[in-house]
N, C-alpha and C positions, 0 to 999 in steps of 0.2 A: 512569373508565378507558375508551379506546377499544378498541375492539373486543370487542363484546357477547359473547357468549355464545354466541347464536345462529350470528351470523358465523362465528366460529369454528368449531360445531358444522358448520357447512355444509361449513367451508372442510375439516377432519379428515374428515369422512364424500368430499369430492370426492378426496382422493388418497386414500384407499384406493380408489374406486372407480377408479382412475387409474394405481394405483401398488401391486407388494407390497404383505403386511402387511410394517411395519415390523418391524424388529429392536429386539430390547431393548437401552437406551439406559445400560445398565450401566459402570463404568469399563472403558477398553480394557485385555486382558491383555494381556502382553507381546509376544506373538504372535499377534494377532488372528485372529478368524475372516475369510474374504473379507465384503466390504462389502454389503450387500443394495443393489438401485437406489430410488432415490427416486421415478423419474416425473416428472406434472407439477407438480411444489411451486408452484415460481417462477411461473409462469402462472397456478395459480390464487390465489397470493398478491397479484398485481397486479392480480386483479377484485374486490378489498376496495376500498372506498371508503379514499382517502387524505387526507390534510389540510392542505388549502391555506392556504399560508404560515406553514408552522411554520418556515421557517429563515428566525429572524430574526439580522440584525448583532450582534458581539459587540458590548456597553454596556458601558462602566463598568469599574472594575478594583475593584465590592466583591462579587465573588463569581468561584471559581473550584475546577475541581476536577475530579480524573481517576481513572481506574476500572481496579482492579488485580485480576485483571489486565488486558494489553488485550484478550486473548481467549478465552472458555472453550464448553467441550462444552454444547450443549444437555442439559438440567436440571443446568449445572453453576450455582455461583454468583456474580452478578456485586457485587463493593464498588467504592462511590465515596465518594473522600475530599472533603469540603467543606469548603472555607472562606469565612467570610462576617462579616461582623461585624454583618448584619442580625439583630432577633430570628428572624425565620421566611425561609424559604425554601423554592421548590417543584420539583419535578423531573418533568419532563414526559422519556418514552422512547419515539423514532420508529424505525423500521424504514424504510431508505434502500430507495427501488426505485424503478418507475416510476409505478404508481397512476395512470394516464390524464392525468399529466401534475402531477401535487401532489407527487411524487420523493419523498414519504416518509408515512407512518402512525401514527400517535398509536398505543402497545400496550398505555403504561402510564403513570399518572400519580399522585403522591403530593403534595400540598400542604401548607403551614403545617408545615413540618419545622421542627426549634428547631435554630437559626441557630449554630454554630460558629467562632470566631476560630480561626487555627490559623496564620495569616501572609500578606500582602499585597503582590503586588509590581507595580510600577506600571514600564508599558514603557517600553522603551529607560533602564533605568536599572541597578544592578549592587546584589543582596543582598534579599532576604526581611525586610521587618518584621515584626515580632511573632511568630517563628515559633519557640519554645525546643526543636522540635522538629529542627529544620534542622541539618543537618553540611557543612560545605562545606571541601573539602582546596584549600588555595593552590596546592600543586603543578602538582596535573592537574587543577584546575576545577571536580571534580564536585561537585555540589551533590545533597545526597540530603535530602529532605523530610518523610520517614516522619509525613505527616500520619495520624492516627486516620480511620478508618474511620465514616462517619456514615451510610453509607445501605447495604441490601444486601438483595436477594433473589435466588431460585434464578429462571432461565429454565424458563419453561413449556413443558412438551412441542409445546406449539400453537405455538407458536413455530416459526420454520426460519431455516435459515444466512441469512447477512446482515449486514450494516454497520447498525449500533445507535450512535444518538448520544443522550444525557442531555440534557435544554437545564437550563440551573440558572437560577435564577431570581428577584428579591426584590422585594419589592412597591414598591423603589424604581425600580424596571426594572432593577437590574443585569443584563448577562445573558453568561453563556457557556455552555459546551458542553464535556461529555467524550465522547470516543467510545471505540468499543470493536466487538469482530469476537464472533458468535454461530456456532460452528464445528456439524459434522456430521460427527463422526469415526467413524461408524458404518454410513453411504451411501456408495453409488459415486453421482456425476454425472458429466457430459459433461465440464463445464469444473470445476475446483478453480481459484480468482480467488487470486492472495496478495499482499493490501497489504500496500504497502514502507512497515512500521512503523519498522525500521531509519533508512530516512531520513527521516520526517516526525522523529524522532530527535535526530538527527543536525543538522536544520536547526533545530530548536527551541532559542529562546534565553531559554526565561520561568526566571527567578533573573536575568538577565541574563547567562550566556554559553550558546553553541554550539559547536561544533567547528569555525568559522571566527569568522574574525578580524572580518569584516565586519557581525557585528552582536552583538558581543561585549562589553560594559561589564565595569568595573572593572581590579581588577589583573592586571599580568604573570601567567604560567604559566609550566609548562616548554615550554612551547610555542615553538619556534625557527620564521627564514626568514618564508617569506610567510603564516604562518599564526600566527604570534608573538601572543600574545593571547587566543589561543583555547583553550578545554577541548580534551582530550585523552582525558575520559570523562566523558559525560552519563549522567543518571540515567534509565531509561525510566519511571520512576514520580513523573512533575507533570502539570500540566496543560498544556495547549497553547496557545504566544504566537502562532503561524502558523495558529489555525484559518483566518480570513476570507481572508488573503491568498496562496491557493491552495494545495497540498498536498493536505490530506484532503477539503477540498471540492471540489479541481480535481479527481479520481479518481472523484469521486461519478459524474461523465458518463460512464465507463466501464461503473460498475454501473445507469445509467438504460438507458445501450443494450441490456445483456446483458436486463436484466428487460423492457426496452419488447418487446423479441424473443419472450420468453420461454425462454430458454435455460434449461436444467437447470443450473444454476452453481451451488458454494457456494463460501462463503469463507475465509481463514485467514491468516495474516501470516508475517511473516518469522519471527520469533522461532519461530513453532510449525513452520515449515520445517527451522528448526534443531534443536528439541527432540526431536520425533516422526520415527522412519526411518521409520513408517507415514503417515504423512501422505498421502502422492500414490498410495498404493494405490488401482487401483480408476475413476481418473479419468481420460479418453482424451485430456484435455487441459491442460496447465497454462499460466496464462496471469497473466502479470506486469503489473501494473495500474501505469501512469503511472509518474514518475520514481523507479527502483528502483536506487539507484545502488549502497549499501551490501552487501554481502554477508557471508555468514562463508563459512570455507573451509567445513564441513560443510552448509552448505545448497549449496555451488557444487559438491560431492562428491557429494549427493545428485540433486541435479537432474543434473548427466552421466549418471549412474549409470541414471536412470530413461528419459532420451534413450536410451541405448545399448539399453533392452531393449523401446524402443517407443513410447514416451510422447511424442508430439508437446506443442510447445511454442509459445506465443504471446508475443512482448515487446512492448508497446503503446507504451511512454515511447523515451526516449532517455538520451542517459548511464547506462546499465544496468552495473551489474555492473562497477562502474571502480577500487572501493576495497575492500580485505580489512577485515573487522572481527571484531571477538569480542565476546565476553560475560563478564561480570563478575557475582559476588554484590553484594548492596546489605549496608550492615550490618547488616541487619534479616536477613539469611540468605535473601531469596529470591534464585533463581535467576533469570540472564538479567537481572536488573534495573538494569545497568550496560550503556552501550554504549561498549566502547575504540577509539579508532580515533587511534592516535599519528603517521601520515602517513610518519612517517622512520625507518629501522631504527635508526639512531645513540641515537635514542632511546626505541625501543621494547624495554622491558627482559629482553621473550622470545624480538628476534629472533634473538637468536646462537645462544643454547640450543637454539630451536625452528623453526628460518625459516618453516618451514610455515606458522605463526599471523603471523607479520609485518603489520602494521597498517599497509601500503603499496598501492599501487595495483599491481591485480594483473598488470600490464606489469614492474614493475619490478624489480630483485635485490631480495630472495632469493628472491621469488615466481616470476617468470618466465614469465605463467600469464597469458596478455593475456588479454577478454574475447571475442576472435576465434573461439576455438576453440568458443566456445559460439553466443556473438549472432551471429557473421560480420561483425561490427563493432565500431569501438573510437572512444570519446568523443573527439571534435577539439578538446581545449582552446584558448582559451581558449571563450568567447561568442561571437554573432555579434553583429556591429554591430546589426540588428533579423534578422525572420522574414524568410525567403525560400520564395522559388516551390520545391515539389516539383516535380519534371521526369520523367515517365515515359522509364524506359530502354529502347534497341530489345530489349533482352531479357526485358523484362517478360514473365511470363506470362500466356497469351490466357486461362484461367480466372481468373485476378485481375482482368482489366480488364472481363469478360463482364459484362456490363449498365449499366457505365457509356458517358460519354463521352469515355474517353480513350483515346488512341491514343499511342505513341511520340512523344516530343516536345511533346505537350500535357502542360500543368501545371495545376495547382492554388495559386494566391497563397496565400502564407503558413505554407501547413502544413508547413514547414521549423523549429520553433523555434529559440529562439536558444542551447538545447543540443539537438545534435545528433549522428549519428554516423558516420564513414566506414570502407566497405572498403579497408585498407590494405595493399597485398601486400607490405610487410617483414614484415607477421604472419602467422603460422598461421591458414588458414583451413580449413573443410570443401572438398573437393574437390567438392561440387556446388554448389558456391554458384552461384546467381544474383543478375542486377546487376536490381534492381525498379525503382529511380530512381539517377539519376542528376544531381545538385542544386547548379547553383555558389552558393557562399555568400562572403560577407566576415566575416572573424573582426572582432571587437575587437582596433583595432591596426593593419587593416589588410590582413591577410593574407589569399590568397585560394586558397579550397579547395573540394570536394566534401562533400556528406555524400549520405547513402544508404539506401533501404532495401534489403533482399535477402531470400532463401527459400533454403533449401536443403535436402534430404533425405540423412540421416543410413545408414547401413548398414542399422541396425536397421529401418529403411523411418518410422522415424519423422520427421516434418516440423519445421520449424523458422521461423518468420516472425517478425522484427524490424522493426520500423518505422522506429528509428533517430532520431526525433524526438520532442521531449517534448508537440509541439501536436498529436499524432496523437488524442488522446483528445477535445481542445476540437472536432475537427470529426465527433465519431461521435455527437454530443448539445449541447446546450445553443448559445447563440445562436450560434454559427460552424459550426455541425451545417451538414454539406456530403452531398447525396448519392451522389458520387461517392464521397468515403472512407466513408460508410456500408454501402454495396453492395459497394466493395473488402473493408472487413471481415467483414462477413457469406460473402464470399466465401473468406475467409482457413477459417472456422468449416467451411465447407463442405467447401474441400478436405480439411479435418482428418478430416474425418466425425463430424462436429457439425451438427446442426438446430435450428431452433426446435422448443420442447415443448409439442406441447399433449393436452389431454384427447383 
């Protein structure tokens, strides 16, 4: 196992010298006490030696397996289910950050585990072999897996918030990867990060479907129109077809920047946005990590709620906040373990009863609830033909542009991806909006439009910054790392009244 003893003992004696004594790390009561501060965690968590080239390509399709759940309280306990038809198997646990450049930390390692069959699914195909454990409804697609539980320990106090990924492992090289969020629901920080678990979700199609159409095997659903083919509720508890090809890995550049900084930041996900009304206590800024598209109405309830009494807000991604979703028990009785997202009232079977819950994008009857009112921007479907130039707008703010080199009218190639998002005035926006860019694009298809970043400050004096693009995060780290949007974001952090933390 990495990280000796001693390190550790270093690292626990530096923030308390750094930081409060902590608070007792006991279940939260219903009504919490206020949050104690943390200090410098983060900062001195990235002067641990990290370990170079632990992320390696997913291999193989004879081992796989995901961790339920995906996120718990430091000294809660983490299970991961495995599947593998190897005798043995080993599980190696990194801590995502920056580490002087190795992006992640060896914390825990267990080897020669005795190896589990439990069901095998081989991509772009439709159905689970061998898995007698498996439920899968023709209807609405879900596929629920209720693999047994093979591996499980409690999160060490030495531990702190953070993105935790399992590498799984077999001595024929299989390899993939569970991840999973190590929460801190007992600290105030600067920044509270909440990966969009919802739609890493949502896009995952391992049993072979997703809630689109486009990468979806086997049979019909009820699934009507352009999305015909598709689940209409996926399970959150499998493992992941989408690690490698961007998603959880593409977001990791978010949490390189925040940690290379050292920002006070911890972390938590969608799902626990929706559970916890305590969640965002505490923290001066909430800030939404890469393509967050999924919402439910009580995290989009919550987060206004917290805007209105102060709580500046960060959106990094683009296409935010486009589709209403819910939550569903699994058969197995947990909670949340279901994600529904039926697209069409017609056939969404709560929405008459309930419109409120309606599983539609939130522009549309019976919602009526565009995404404007919050982001000051709304998704231009379709795609764009490719990435387009960002375009600084004469309105841009002089503290946003302060240290780079851009001026009005100067751009930046590419940092437009090819979701995107525009100020659209048929919709409800804040009354302070500002236009930050201003960005001709080409949709797929042909069609030619805007898309946008913007700022705007809220009554409550709290701030608001949307980027509006999903390529905003490839250029704040990793090889497209531009320093012009690096110095823009950190500037964003600033105006918030957020710093870097250090001892």
């Amino acid at each position: 196992m990495s990280g000796k003893g001693t390190s550790l003992a270093l690292l626990a004696a530096a923030i308390i010298a750094c930081s409060p004594a902590a608070q007792s790390r006991n279940s939260p009561a219903p009504a919490p006490a206020p949050k104690d501060t943390r200090g410098a965690a983060v900062f001195l968590e990235n002067r641990l030696s990290g370990t170079p080239g632990w992320s390696w390509p997913d291999h193989g399709s004879g081992i796989s397996g995901y961790a339920v759940p995906s996120s718990v309280d430091l000294g809660g306990e983490v299970s991961i289910a495995v599947s593998t038809a190897s005798t043995t198997y080993d599980i190696d646990v990194y801590r995502i950050g920056w580490y002087s450049g190795s992006l992640g930390r060896l914390v825990r390692s267990t080897h020669g585990l005795k190896g589990r069959s439990q069901g095998m699914w081989e991509p772009n195909t439709f159905g689970v072999i061998g898995c007698p454990t498996c439920r899968y409804d023709a209807r609405t697609g879900l596929l629920e897996l209720q693999w047994g539980v093979t591996y499980a320990f409690n999160v060490p106090a030495s531990w702190i918030s953070g993105d935790y990924v399992a590498r799984l492992s077999t001595p024929a090289g299989d390899v993939s990867y569970a991840w999973f969020v190590v929460r801190d629901d007992h600290h105030s920080t600067d920044i509270l990060a909440i990966m969009p678990l919802n739609t890493y979700q949502a896009y995952n199609n391992w049993g072979g479907k997703s809630i689109y159409p486009t990468n979806s095997f086997g049979p019909p659903t009820m699934q009507v129109g352009q999305f015909a083919g598709a689940a209409t509720q996926v399970s959150m508890e499998r493992p992941y077809a989408n690690w490698s090809g961007g998603g959880i890995r593409q977001d990791f550049e978010t949490v390189e920047f925040l940690e290379r900084d050292g920002y006070d930041v911890a972390y938590a996900t969608s799902t626990d946005l929706d559970r916890d009304p305590y969640l965002l206590d505490g923290h001066r800024v909430i800030l939404f990590v890469g393509h967050d598209e999924y919402w439910s109405r009580t995290m989009r309830d919550r987060v206004e709620a917290f805007r209105d009494t102060g709580t500046s807000l960060v959106f990094l991604g683009g296409n935010d906040v486009y589709w209403q979703v819910r939550y569903g028990r699994g058969r197995n009785g947990s909670d949340r373990s279901v994600l529904i997202c039926y697209r069409f009232a017609s056939i969404d079977p709560v929405a008459k009863a309930d419109p409120s819950d309606a599983t539609v994008h939130f522009s549309d009857a019976p919602l009526d609830r565009p995404s404007t009112s919050l982001t000051g921007t709304i998704y231009t479907d379709p795609i764009l033909q490719q990435p387009a130039a960002w375009v600084v707008a004469p309105t841009a703010p002089a503290w946003l542009l302060a240290g780079t080199s851009l001026a009005p009218g100067r751009s930046i190639a590419g940092l437009v991806g090819v979701e995107c998002d525009s100020f659209d005035p048929a919709y409800p926006v804040p009354s302070s909006l500002v236009i930050v860019s201003d960005s001709p694009v080409v949709k797929t298809g042909g069609a030619r439009t805007h898309c946008n970043t913007v700022y705007y400050r809220a009554p409550s004096g709290a701030q608001v910054f949307s980027a509006g693009t999903w390529s905003w995060e490839d250029f704040i780290a990793g090889r497209k790392e531009n320093q012009d949007v690096v110095t823009m974001t950190r500037n964003v952090l600033a105006q918030f009244g957020v710093s870097p933390r250090q001892c």
